[in-house]
matplotlib code that plots the C-alpha trace (Angstrom):
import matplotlib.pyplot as plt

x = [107.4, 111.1, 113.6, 117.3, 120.5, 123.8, 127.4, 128.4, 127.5, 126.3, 128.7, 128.6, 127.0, 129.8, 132.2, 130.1, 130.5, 133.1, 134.4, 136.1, 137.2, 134.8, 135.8, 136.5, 134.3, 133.7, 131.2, 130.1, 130.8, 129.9, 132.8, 134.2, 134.0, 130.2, 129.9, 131.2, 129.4, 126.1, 126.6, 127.1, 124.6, 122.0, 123.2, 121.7, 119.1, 117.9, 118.9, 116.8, 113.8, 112.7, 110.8, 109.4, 108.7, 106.8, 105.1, 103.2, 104.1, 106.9, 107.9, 111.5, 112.9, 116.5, 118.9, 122.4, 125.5, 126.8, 131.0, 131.8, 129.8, 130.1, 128.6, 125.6, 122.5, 121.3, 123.8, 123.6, 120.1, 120.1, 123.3, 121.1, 117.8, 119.8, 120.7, 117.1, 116.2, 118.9, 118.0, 114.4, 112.5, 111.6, 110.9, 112.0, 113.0, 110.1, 108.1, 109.1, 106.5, 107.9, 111.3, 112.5, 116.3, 117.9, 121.7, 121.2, 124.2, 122.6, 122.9, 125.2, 124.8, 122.7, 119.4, 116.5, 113.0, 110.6, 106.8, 103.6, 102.7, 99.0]
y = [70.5, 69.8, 70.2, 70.3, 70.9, 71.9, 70.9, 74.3, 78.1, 78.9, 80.6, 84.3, 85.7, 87.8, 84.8, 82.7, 84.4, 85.6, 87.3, 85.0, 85.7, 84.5, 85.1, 89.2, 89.8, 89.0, 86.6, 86.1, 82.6, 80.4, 79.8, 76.5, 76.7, 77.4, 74.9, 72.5, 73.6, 73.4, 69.5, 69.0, 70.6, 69.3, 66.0, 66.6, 67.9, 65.0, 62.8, 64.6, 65.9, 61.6, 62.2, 64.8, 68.0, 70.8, 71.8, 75.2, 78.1, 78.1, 79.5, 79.7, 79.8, 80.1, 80.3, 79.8, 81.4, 84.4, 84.1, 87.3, 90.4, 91.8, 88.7, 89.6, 87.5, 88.2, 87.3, 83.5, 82.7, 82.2, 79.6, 77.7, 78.4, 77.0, 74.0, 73.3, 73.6, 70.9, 69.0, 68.6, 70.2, 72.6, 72.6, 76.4, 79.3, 81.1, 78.8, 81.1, 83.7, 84.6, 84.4, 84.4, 84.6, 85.2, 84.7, 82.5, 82.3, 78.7, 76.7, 74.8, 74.1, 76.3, 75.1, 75.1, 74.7, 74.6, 74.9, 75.4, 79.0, 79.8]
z = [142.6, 141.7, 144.2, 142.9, 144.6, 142.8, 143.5, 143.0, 142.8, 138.4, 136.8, 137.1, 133.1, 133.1, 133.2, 130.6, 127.7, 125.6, 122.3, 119.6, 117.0, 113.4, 110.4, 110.4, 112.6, 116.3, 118.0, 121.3, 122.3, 125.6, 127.9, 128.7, 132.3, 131.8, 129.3, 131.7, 134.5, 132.4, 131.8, 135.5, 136.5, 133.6, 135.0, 138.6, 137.6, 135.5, 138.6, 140.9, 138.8, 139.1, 135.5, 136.6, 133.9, 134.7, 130.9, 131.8, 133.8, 136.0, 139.3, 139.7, 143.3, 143.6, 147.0, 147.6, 149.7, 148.8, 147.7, 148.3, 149.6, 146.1, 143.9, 142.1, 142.5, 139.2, 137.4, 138.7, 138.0, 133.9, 134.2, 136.4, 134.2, 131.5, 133.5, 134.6, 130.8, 129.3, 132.3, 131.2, 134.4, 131.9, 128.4, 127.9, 130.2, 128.6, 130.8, 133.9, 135.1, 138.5, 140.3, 143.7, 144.7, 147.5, 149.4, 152.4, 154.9, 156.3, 153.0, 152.2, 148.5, 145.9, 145.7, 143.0, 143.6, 140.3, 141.1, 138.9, 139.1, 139.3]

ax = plt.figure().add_subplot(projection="3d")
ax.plot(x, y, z, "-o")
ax.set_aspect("equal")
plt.show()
């Protein structure tokens, strides 16, 4: 198991990406704020993981408080993936065979919990 808390709530998907422009056409391009955010939080989780990597399947348990009553859970758990990826937990997202997320009004900070799955 590898237990990892974050600083701060992921990035919402909708505020991670963005069009440029490339060339003549468009391309969709990470954000800066995420980019940043992703470092940070790759940063942790290296601290935290204590050489640990999980190489098969992956459970994914995510919790954290809600910001507003209209936030979408969803939409927090691939910045965090991502994070738990470049952090070395995992060694890809396609790793993860189940996912649990939920808002919790008694946590403080967002919180990651990476298990074996059966």
């Amino acid at each position: 198991m590898i237990l990892v808390t974050l600083h701060d709530l992921p990035p919402s998907v909708n505020a991670s990406l963005a069009l440029r422009p490339y060339g003549p056409r468009m391309a969709i391009c990470k954000t800066r704020d995420y980019t940043k955010w992703i470092e940070a939080a790759a940063m942790l989780v290296r601290a935290q993981r204590k050489g640990k990597e999980i190489t098969g399947p992956v459970e994914f348990r995510f919790t954290a408080r809600r910001p507003r009553s209209t936030a979408d859970l969803d939409n927090r758990l691939k910045p965090a993936i991502d994070a738990c990826q470049k952090g070395g937990a995992i060694q890809n997202d396609n790793q993860i065979v189940r996912i649990v997320a939920e808002w919790s009004e008694t946590i403080d900070a967002p919180t990651v919990i990476l298990t074996e799955a059966a």
